[in-house]
C-alpha positions in Angstrom: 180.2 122.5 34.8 178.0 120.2 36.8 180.7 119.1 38.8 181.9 121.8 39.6 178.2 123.8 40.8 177.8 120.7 42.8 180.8 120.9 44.4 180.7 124.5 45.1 176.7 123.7 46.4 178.4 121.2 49.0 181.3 123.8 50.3 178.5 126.4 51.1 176.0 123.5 52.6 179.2 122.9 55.0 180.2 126.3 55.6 176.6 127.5 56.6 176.7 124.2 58.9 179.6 125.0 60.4 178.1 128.4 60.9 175.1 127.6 62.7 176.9 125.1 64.4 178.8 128.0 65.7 175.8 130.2 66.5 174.5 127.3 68.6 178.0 126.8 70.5 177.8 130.9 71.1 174.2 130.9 72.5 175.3 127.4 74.9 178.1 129.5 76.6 176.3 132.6 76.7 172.8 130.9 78.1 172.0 133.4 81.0 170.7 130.1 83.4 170.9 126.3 82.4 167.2 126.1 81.5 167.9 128.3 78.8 171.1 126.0 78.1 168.5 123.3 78.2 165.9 124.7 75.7 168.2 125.6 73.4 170.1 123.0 72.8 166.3 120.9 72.6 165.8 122.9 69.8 169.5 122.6 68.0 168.9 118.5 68.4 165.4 119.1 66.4 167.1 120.4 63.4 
């Protein structure tokens, strides 16, 4: 039963990775001037 919480535990760390991965990507390309491209992605490389 270990195994298998752990491995479930990893799938949804990866997914909710992936996800905010994804929210970053979104806010890059929708960045209204490329200070605001700039900042964020300062603040995605602090994570």
């Amino acid at each position: 039963m270990s195994r298998l919480s752990t491995t479930l535990r990893t799938r949804r760390d990866a997914r909710r990775h992936l996800r905010d991965e994804r929210a970053i990507a979104r806010a890059l390309a929708s960045a209204p001037t490329v200070e605001s491209a700039h900042e964020i992605a300062a603040l995605s490389a602090r994570r």
